[in-house]
N, C-alpha and C positions, 0 to 999 in steps of 0.2 A: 313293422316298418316305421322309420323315425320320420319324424317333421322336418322337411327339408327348406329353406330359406326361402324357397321359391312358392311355397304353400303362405305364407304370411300374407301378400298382397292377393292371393284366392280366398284367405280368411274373411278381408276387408268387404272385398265386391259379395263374396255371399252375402254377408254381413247387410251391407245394403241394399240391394236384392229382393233380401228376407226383407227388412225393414221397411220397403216401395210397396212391395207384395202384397204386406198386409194393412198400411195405413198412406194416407199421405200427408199427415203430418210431420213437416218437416226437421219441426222443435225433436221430434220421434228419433228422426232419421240421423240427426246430429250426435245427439245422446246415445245410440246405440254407435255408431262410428269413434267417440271417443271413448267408449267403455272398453270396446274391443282392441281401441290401439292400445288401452292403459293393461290387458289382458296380455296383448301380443308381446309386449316389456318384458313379461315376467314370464313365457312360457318355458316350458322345458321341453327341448327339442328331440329328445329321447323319448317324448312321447308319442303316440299314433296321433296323426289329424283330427280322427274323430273325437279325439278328447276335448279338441278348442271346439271343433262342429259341436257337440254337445254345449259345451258353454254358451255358445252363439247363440243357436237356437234357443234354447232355455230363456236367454237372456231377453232377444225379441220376443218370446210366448210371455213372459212376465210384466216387460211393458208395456206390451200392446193391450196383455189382457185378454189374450185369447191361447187358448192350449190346445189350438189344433188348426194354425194356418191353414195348413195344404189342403183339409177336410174336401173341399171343394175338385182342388184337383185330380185326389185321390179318386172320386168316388166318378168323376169325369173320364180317369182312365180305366176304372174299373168297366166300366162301361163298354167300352169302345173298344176294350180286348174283350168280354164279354160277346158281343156286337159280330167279332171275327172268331170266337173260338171254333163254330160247327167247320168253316174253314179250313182253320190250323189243325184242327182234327183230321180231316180228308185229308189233308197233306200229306198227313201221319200215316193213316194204315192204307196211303195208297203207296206209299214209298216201297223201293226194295230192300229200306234199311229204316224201317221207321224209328229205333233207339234213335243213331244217328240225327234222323232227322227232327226228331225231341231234342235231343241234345241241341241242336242247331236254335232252335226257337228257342228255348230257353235260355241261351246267351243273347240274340237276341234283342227278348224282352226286356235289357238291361238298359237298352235306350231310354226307358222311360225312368228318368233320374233326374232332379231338380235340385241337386245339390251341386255339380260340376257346371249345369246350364241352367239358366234361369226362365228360357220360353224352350216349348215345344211344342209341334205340330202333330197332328197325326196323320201328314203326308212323312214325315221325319222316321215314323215306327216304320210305316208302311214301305217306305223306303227300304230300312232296314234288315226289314223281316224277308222282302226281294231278292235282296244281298247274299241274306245268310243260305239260301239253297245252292247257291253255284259255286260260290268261295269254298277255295281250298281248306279242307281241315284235316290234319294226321287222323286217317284209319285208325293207326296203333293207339293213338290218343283217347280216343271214342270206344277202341276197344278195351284197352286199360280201368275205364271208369266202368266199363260194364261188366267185363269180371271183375272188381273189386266188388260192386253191387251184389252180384252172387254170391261172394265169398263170405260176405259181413253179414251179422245176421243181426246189428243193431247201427241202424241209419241214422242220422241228424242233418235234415236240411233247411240250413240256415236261410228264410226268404230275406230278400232285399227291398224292393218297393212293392207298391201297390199298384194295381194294371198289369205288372209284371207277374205276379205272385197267377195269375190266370196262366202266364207261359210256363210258371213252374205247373201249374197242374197239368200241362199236357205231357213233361217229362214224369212227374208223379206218378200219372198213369200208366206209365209203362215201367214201372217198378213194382215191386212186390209191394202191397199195400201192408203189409201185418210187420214187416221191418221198421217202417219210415214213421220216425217221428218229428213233425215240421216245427219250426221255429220263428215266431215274430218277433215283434218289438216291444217291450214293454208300455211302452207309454209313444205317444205321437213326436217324430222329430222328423221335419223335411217330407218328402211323399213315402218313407217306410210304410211299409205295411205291417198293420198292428192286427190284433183277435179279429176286430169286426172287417178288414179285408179279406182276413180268411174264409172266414163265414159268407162274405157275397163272394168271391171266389169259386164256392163249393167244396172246399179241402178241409171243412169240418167232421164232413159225413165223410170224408173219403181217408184222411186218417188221422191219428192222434197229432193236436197241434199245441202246442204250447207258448208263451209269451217266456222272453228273457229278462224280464225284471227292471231293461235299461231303456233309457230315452235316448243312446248314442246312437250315430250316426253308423254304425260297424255294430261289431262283437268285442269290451272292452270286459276279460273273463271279470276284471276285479269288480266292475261296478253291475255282473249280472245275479242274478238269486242265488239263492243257493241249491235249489230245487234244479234250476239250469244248469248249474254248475256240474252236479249230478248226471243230468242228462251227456251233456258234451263229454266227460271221463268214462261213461260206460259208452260212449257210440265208439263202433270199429270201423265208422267211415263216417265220416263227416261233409256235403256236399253244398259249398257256402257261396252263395250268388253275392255277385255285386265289388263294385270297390271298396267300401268299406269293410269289406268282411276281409277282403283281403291286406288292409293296410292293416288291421289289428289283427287278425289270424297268419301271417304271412310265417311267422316266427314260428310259430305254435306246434308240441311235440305233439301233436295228432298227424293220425291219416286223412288229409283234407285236399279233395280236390275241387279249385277255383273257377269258377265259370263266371263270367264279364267283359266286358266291353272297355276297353283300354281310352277312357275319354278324356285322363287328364293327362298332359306334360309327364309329371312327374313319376304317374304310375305305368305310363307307356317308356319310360328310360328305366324305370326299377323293373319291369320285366324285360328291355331289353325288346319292344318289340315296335313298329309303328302305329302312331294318334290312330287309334279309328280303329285299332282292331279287335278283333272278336278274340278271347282268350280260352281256352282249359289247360289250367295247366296245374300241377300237384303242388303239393308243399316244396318239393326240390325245386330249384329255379332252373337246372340244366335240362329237367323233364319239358318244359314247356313246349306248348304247340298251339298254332293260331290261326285264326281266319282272320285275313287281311280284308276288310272294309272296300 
């Protein structure tokens, strides 16, 4: 997915955002505001968003001095889905369809993203996670992702944030665990979730997880390991949470199917669907199917 015109003034407000976030030094907030417009001049719009998100971030972890902002919130929402998992669990194997309703939670838990919104609540998740049992979502859809799961006998699930990365283990769990090899973040950008979410998660002990090499805000293949790289050409299914996996993977000649929460403008017109909604939908754009928020 390319950089659209209308992603440049979202550059900015993260931009500052980040910068509030972590200091209130104002001298801070200026300096990073002109670095970023002097950035924005020269970007190439054929590239994914995550490529400036990764510059951005980087850029405030450099001057502020600190290499892992969000640490705080991360571990704040680790918590508090933690907190509700025996829960989200009962949900699960009391349902008449509990895949389904994994699948359901594990979109989701995409609410908790501090890249598209800069406050959230956990009246917000709580909300959300309300939502996702009653809203429509294509059967066919749900059923698609579950026999491809059967079919494939090497997984790759791409995590997105951290807090989040607890709803993917309650879809995890109802997958074959000897398939699935999970995916973080190489290094800290935004509330992603990196090795040590996994690890308070519990999806260390439950299956093989690996880091991607990169600090982007997505899946950008060029700037991940090689080791990753690896990984991603021998999976026969690939299941990538979040928006960013889908603006840098959207392209991508794999078999990937997308689970998120459609929060920005822009990602909610490129699939074609309404702000707010829940998404699964393949690499085809015609396949798509959604739960409306």
């Amino acid at each position: 997915m390319k950089t659209y015109f209308d992603c440049v003034p979202c550059f900015l407000r993260q931009a500052l955002d980040l910068a509030r976030f972590v200091t209130d030094d104002e001298t801070i907030h200026e300096n990073v505001i002109r670095e970023v417009l002097r950035k924005a001049s020269t970007i190439n719009l054929s590239d994914t968003p995550p490529a400036m998100g990764q510059h951005i971030h980087r850029l405030v972890r450099q001057m502020t001095n600190n290499d892992d902002p969000y640490r705080q919130v991360k571990d704040t929402y680790n918590r508090f889905a933690l907190d509700i998992y025996d829960e989200m669990t009962n949900k699960i194997t009391s349902a008449d369809n509990p895949f389904d309703t994994a699948v359901r939670l594990a979109i989701a838990g995409n609410i908790i993203d501090f890249g598209p919104q800069s406050h959230l609540t956990h009246q917000q998740v709580t909300q959300t996670i309300e939502e996702c049992f009653t809203a429509e979502l294509s059967a066919d859809a749900v059923a698609r992702l579950q026999q491809a799961i059967l079919d494939a006998d090497n997984i790759l699930y791409l995590a997105d944030n951290a807090g989040e990365i607890v709803f993917d283990r309650l879809l995890i769990e109802q997958l074959p665990h000897d398939k699935i090899t999970l995916a973080v973040k190489g290094g800290p950008v935004i509330n992603d979730a990196t090795m040590h979410d996994a690890e308070t998660a519990g999806l260390t002990t439950l299956v093989d997880v690996i880091d991607n090499g990169s600090d982007a805000p997505g899946t950008i293949l060029t700037d991940c390991s090689d080791s990753f790289r690896k990984h991603f050409q021998q999976a026969d299914l690939i299941i990538a949470k979040g928006q960013g996996n889908y603006e840098t993977l959207s392209g991508a000649d794999a078999n990937i199917f997308f689970l998120l929460k459609a929060k920005c403008p822009i990602i909610a017109q490129h699939l074609d669907v309404p702000l707010g909604s829940l998404v699964l939908t393949t690499t085809q754009p015609q396949q798509t199917d959604l739960v409306s928020a």
